[in-house]
Each structure stands twice: as structure tokens, then as C-alpha cells.
C-alpha positions in Angstrom: 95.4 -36.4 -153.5 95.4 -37.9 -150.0 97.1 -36.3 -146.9 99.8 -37.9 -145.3 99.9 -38.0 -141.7 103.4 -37.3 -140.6 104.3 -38.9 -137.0 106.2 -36.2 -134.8 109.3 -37.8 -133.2 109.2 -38.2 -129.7 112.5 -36.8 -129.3 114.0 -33.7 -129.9 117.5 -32.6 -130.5 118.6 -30.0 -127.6 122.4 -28.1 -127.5 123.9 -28.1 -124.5 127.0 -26.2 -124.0 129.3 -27.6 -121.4 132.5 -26.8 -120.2 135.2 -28.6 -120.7 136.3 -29.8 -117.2 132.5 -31.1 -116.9 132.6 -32.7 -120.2 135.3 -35.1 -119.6 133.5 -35.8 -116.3 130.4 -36.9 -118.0 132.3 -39.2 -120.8 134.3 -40.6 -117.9 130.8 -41.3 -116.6 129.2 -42.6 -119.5 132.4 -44.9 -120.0 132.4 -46.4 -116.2 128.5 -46.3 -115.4 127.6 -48.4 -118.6 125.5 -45.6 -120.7 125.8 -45.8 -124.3 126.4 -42.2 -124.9 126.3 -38.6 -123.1 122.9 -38.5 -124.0 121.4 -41.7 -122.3 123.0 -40.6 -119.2 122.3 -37.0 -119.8 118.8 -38.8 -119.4 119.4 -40.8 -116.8 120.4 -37.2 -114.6 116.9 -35.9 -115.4 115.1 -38.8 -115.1 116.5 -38.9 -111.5 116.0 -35.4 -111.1 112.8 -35.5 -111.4 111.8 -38.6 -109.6 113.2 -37.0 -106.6 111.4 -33.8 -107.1 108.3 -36.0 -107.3 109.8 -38.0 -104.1 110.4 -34.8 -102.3 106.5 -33.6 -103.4 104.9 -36.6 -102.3 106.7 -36.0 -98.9 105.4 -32.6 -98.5 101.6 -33.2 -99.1 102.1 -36.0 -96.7 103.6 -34.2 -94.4 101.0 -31.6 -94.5 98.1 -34.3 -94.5 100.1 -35.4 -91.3 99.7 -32.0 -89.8 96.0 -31.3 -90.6 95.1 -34.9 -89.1 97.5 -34.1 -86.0 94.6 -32.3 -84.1 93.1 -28.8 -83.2 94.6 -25.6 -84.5 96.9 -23.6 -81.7 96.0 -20.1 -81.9 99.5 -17.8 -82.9 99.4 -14.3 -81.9 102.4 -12.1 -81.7 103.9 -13.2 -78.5 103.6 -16.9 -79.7 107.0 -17.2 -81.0 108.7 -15.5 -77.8 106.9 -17.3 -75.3 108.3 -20.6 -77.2 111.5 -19.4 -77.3 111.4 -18.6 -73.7 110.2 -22.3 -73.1 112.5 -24.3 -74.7 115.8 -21.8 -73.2 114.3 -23.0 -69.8 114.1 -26.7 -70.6 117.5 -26.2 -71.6 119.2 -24.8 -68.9 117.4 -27.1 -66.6 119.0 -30.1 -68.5 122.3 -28.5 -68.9 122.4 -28.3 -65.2 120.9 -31.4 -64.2 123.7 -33.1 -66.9 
């Protein structure tokens, strides 16, 4: 007897419980923003949902390429912090009474 491959679906049904209040939200949604159903834009959420998560992960390794390239290292020790601080509160009252 030969075996049959069986093909897995590529989608999978998933219960959602959902208030009410939220649930005429989304068909309002899915009759105004052109989605066929709750599910397509249920989709379309994730989908966006993730491509900003992706977005916001491409921003951080750039942004910490950005500070590895930006030259040497400054040395932090415990006073670091304070002596900024104390900085930036003079710059400050120097333009608030120069303004």
C-alpha cells in the first residue's frame, strides 16, 4: 500500500475571545477599511505589528553601530553621572540668564 503524503495547512484556526465593545470596533473596521472579514484585518494588526517591531530593531542595531563608530570609549566611574549633572545645571542657568 503506498503512503500518502498529507500537506499541512498553512493556516491554523485560533479563538480569540473579545469583548464586546471591542468587537463592534473591529467589524466597524473591517466594514470601513475594506477587509473581507475580522480575520484579514485581525492579520493586517499583526502583520503591522510586527513590521514595526522589526522597524524599531533595525533602529536599535543601527543606533548602536552608530555609537561604536562614534569614537573612543569615555571612561564612567561613580562621580560620572554627578559631574554631568552638575554641567548641564550650569549651562542652564547661564542661558536662562543670558535669555
Amino acid at each position: 500500500m503506498a503512503k500518502r503524503s498529507v500537506k499541512k495547512s498553512a493556516s491554523r484556526v485560533s479563538s480569540v475571545r473579545i469583548p464586546a465593545a471591542v468587537r463592534g470596533f473591529i467589524e466597524k473596521r473591517v466594514e470601513t477599511g475594506g477587509f473581507l472579514d475580522e480575520s484579514e484585518y485581525l492579520l493586517h494588526l499583526v502583520k503591522e505589528d510586527q513590521r514595526q517591531a522589526e522597524a524599531a530593531h533595525r533602529r536599535l542595531v543601527q543606533l548602536a553601530r552608530e555609537g561604536l563608530a562614534s569614537g573612543p570609549d569615555i571612561p564612567i566611574d561613580d562621580g560620572y553621572w554627578e559631574r554631568k549633572k552638575a554641567t548641564l545645571r550650569a549651562r542652564l542657568t547661564k542661558r536662562r540668564k543670558a535669555g
